[in-house]
C-alpha positions in Angstrom: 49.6 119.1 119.5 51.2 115.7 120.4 49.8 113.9 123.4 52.6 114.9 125.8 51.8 118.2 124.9 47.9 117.5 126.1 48.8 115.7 129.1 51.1 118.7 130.1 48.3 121.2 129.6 45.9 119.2 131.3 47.9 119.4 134.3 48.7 122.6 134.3 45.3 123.3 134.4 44.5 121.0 137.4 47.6 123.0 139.3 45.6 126.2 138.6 42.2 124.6 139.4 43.9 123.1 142.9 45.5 126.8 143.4 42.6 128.7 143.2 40.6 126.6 145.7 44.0 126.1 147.8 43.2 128.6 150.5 39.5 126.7 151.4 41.4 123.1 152.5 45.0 124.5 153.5 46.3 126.4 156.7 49.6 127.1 154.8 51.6 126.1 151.6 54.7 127.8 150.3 55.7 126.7 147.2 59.4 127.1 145.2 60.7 126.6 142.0 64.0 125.1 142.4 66.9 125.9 139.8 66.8 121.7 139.1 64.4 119.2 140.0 64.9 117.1 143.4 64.9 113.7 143.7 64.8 113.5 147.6 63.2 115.3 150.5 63.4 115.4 154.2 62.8 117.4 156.7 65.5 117.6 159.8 64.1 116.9 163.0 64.8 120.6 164.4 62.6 123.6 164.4 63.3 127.2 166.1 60.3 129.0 167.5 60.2 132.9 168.0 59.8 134.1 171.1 55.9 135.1 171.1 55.7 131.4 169.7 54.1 132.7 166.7 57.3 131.7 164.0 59.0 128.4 163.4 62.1 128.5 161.2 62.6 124.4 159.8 65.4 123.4 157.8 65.1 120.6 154.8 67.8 118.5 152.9 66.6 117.6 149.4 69.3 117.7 146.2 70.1 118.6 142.4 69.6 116.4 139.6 70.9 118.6 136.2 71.5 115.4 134.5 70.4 117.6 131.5 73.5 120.0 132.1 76.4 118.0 132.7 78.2 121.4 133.3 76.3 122.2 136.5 77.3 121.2 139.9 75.0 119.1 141.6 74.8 119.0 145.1 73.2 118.9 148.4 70.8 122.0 149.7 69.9 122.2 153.3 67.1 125.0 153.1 65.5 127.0 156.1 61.6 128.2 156.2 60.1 130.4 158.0 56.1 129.1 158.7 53.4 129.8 161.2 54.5 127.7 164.5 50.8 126.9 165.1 48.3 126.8 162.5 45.3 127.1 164.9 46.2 130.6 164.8 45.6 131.3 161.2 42.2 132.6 160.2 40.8 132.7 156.6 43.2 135.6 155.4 46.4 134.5 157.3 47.3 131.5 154.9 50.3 131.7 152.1 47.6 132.5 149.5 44.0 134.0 150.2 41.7 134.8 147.4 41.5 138.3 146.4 39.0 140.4 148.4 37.8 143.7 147.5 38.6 145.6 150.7 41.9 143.6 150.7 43.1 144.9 147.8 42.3 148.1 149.2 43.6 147.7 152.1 47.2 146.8 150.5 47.0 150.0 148.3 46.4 152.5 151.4 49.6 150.4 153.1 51.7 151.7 150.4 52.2 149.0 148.4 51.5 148.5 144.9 48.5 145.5 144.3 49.7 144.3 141.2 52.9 143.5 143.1 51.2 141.0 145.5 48.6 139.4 143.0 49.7 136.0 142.0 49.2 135.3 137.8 46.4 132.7 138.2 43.0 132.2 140.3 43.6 136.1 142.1 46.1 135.3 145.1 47.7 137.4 147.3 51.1 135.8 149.1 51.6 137.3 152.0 55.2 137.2 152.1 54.9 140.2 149.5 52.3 141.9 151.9 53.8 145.5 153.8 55.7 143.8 157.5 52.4 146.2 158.7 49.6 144.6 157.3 50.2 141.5 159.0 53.7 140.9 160.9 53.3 137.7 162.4 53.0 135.9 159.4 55.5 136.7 157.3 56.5 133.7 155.5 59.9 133.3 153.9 62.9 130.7 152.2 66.4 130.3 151.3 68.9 127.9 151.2 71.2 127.8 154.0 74.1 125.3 152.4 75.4 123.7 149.3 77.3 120.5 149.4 78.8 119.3 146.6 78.0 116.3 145.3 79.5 114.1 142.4 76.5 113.7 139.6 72.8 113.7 140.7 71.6 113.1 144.0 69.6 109.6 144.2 68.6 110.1 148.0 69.8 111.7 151.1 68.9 110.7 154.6 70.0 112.1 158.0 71.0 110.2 160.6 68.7 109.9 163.1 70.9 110.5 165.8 72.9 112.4 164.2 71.2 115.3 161.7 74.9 117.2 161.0 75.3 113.6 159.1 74.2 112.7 156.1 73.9 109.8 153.8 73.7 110.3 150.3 73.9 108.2 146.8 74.4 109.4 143.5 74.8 107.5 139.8 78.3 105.7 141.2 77.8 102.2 143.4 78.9 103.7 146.7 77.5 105.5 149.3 79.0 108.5 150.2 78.4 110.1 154.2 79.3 113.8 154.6 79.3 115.6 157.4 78.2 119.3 157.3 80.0 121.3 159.6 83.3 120.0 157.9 81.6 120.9 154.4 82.1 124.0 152.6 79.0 125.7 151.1 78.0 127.8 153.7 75.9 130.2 152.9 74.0 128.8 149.8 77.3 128.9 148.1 78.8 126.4 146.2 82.6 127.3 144.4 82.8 126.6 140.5 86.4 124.9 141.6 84.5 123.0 143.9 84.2 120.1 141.1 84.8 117.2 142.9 83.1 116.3 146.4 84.8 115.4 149.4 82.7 113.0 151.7 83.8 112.5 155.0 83.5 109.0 154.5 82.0 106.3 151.7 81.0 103.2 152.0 81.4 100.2 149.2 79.4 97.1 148.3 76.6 98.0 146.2 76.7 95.9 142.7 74.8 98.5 140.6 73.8 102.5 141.2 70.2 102.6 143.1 67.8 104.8 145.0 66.4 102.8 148.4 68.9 104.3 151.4 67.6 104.3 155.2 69.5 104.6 158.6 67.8 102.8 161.3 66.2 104.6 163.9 67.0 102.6 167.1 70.8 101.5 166.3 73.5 103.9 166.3 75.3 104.4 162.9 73.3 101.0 161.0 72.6 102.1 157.5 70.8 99.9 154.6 70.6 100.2 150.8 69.5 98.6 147.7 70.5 98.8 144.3 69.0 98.7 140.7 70.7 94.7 140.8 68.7 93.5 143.5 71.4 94.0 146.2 70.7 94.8 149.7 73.0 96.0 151.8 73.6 97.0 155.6 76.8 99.1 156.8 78.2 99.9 160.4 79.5 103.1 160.7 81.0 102.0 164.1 83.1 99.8 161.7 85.6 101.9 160.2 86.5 99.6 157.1 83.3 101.2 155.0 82.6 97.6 153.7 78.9 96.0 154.6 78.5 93.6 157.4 75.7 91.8 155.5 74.3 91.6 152.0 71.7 89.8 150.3 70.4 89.3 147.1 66.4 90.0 146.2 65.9 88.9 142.7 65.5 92.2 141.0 66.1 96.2 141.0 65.1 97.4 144.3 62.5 100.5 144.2 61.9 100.9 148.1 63.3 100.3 151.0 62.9 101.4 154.9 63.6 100.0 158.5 60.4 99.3 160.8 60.2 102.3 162.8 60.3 100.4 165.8 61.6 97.0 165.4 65.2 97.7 164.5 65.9 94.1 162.7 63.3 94.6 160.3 63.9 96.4 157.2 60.8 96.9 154.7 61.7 96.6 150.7 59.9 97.0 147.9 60.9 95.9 144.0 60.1 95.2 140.9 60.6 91.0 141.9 58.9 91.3 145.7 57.6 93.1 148.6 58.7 91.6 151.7 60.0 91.9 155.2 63.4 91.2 155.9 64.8 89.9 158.9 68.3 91.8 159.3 69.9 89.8 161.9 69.3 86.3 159.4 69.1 88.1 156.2 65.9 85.9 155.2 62.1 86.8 154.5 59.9 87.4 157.7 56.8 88.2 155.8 56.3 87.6 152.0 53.5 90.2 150.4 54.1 88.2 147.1 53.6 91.0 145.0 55.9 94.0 143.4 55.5 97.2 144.6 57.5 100.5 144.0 57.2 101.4 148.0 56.4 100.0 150.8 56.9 101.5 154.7 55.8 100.5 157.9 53.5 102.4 160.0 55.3 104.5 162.9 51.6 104.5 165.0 50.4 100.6 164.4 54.0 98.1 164.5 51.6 95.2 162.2 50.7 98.0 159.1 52.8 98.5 156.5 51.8 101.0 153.7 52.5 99.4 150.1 52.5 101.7 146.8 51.2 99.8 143.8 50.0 100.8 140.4 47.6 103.4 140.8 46.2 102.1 144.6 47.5 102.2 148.1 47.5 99.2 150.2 47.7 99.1 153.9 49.0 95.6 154.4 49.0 93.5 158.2 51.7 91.4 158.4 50.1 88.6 160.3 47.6 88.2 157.2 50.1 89.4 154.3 48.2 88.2 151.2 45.0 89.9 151.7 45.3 93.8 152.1 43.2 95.4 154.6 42.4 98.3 153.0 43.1 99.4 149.5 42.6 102.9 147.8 42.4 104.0 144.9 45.1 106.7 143.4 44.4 109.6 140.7 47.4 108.0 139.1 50.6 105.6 139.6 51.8 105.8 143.0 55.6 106.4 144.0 56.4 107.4 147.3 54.9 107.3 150.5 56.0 108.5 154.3 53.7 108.2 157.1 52.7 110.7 159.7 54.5 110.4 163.2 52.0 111.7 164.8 48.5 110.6 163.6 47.2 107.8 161.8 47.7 109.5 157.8 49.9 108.5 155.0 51.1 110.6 152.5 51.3 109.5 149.0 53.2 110.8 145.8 51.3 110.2 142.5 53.0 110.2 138.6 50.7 113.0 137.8 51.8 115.3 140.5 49.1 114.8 143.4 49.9 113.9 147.0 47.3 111.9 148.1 46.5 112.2 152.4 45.3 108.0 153.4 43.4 107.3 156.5 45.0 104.0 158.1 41.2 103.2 157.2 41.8 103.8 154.1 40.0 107.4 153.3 41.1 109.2 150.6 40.9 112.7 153.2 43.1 115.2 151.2 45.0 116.2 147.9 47.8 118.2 147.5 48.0 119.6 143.8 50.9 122.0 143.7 53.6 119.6 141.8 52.4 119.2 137.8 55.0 116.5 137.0 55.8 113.0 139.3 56.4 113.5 143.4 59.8 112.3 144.0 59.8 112.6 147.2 57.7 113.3 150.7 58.1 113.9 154.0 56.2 114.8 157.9 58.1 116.5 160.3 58.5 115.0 162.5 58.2 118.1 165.1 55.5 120.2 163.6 52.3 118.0 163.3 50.4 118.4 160.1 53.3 119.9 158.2 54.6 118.4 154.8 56.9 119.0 152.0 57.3 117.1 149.2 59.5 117.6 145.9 58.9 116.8 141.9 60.0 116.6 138.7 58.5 120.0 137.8 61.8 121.5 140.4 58.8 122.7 142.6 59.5 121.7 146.5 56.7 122.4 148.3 55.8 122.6 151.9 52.2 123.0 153.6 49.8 122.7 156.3 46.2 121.2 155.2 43.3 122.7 156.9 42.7 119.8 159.9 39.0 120.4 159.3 38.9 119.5 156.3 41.4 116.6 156.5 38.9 114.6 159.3 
C-alpha cells in the first residue's frame, strides 16, 4: 500500500469517526455526492419559507470540473434544498442523521417502512429524508438541481451579482470572463442538451493575461466586477460599460490565489498570492496596506471594517490593518488552509482545510467547530447570508455539503 493509498484511508476513517459523532455538535447537515467535483460554492441570497414557517427551500450555484472526461459537459448547477427554517426547533432526533435508537428502529418498522432502508452504512444513522412523511412531516429534508448552464471546460469560480442574483459571473480554463444570465439560459429543469456543446454567455469580458480563479463583484457599486489571474493580473470591469474591456488593471508580481472586495468599503479590494497579501486601493490601483507575506486567501471581515482573515499554511490569521505585520490572532489548522468566507451575521470564519475539514474561527481566534464530511481538499465555502448558522461548502471528493452546527456547541 503506497502512501496515498494510507493518507486516503486515514481520511476515510476520520469522515466516518466525524459522522458517527455528527448528530451530538450539528442541528442539520445534508450531504451529496455530485456527478463531478466542484470548484466553487455560493449560496444565493434568497430563501422560501413554508407557511407554518417550519421549511425553507435555498438555492446554491456551484459547477463541474470533469477535466478527467473531456467528453462530458461542464457546466453551471443552480440547486434547491429543502432545510429546517429554524433550527431551534430541532430536538435530538430531528437532525439529517440521529444515531440509531432501539425504540426508533422500532418505531420505523410499525410505520411500514423497511429499517434497513433508512440505516446509513457507517456509525448506525437514520436520514430522515428516507423516514415514512408520518413519522415526522415537518422535517423532511430534500435536493435537486434546479438548472444546468452550460459552460465551456471546467468551472474556476462563479459569483452572483450582488444586486443582481439572475446574473452570474463565471471563469473557466480560457482568459475571459464570461456573464450569463439565467432566465435567457437553457437548462431548465436540471437539463442540460448533449448538442448543447458550446455555451452562450450573455456577455464576456476580456483582459485577463493568463486563466485564474480569484473573481468578486463588489457589493456597494452596481455592475463593478474584479479578477486575477495565474500571471499576476488584476483586473476591474464595468458592466455599465458595454465595450467588455477593463477600466483598470494592474500588475501584482505573481499568480494570484485570492481575491475579494471589503465588504463595506467599495474601493478596497483584498488579494492574496503566491508574491503578496495586500490591500488594494481601486480608485489609484496602488497598495493601501502591505501584509508582506503570501497567502492563498485572504477576506475582510463583514462585522469588524479593520479585520481581515488571511489563510496561510496550515494557520489562520486575523490581521488589523492599522498594525499589518503583526497578526492579532493566529490559529492553528488540522492541515493547509484554502478558502475562507466569513459569517454575515456573527463574529465566525469558516475555513477550508487540504485534508477535507472546515474549520469554524472565533474573531478571537477559537478554534469552536469542525466540519468533517469532505475527505479530500474544500474548494469552496459559503454563509448564507439569510439563514444564520447555515453553510455549505464543496470538495474534491464531489461531496457538496450543507449544515447547521449545534450553536451550543459552537459558543
Amino acid at each position: 500500500m503506497d502512501a496515498q493509498q494510507v493518507e486516503n484511508e486515514r481520511r476515510s476513517a476520520n469522515r466516518k469517526a466525524w459522522k458517527k459523532n455528527a448528530p451530538y455538535f450539528n442541528d442539520m447537515v445534508l450531504s451529496e455526492v455530485m456527478e463531478w467535483p466542484s470548484l466553487t460554492f455560493q449560496f444565493f441570497p434568497d430563501k422560501q419559507v413554508t407557511t407554518d414557517n417550519d421549511l425553507a427551500m435555498i438555492r446554491t450555484l456551484s459547477g463541474t470540473n470533469a477535466m478527467e472526461n473531456p467528453d462530458e459537459l461542464d457546466s453551471l448547477l443552480i440547486s434547491t434544498f429543502t432545510l429546517p427554517a429554524n433550527a431551534s426547533l430541532i430536538t435530538s432526533h430531528d437532525v439529517a442523521a440521529v444515531s440509531i435508537d432501539t425504540k426508533l428502529t422500532d418505531t420505523i418498522a410499525k410505520d411500514g417502512a423497511d429499517p434497513d432502508a433508512v440505516l446509513v452504512e457507517m456509525g448506525g444513522f437514520v436520514e430522515l429524508r428516507k423516514l415514512p412523511d408520518a413519522y415526522n412531516k415537518q422535517m423532511v429534508i430534500s435536493y435537486g438541481i434546479e438548472q444546468r448552464i452550460r459552460h465551456n471546460g471546467e468551472v474556476n469560480k462563479a459569483r452572483l451579482a450582488p444586486n443582481n442574483a439572475n446574473l452570474i459571473a463565471a471563469r473557466g480554463p480560457d482568459r475571459a470572463i464570461h456573464i450569463f444570465d439565467r432566465v435567457n439560459q437553457p437548462g431548465t429543469g436540471g437539463l442540460l442538451l448533449r448538442t448543447d456543446r458550446e455555451a452562450q454567455p450573455d456577455f464576456t469580458l476580456t483582459g485577463m493575461a493568463d486563466e485564474g480563479f480569484p473573481l468578486d463583484w463588489a457589493p456597494g457599486v452596481d455592475g463593478m466586477l474584479a479578477a486575477g489571474d495565474n500571471s499576476g493580473v488584476v483586473a476591474l470591469w464595468d458592466l455599465n460599460k458595454a465595450d467588455g474591456r477593463p477600466t483598470a488593471t494592474w500588475d501584482v508580481g505573481d499568480a494570484v490565489c485570492d481575491l475579494a472586495w471589503h465588504p463595506t468599503a467599495s474601493d478596497i479590494v483584498v488579494i492574496a498570492g503566491d508574491a503578496t497579501c495586500a490591500v488594494f486601493d481601486a480608485r489609484t490601483q496602488t497598495v493601501a496596506v502591505d501584509f508582506e507575506k503570501p497567502a492563498m486567501a485572504a477576506k475582510a471581515c463583514p462585522l469588524d471594517p479593520y479585520a481581515v482573515g488571511v489563510c496561510r499554511a496550515g494557520a489562520f490569521e486575523r490581521v488589523d490593518m492599522r498594525q499589518p505585520l503583526t497578526p492579532v490572532t493566529v490559529t492553528e489548522t488540522p492541515s493547509e488552509t484554502y478558502c475562507l468566507s466569513w459569517s454575515p451575521h456573527v463574529p465566525y470564519c469558516a475555513v477550508g482545510c487540504e485534508d477535507g475539514e472546515v474549520c469554524l474561527i472565533s474573531l478571537d481566534g477559537a478554534l469552536s467547530h469542525v466540519h468533517g464530511d469532505h475527505t479530500r481538499r474544500v474548494n469552496d465555502v459559503d454563509w448564507h447570508p439569510n439563514l444564520p448558522w447555515t453553510l455549505g461548502s464543496v470538495g474534491d471528493d464531489c461531496r457538496l455539503s450543507v449544515w447547521q452546527p449545534d450553536r451550543s456547541v459552537v459558543g
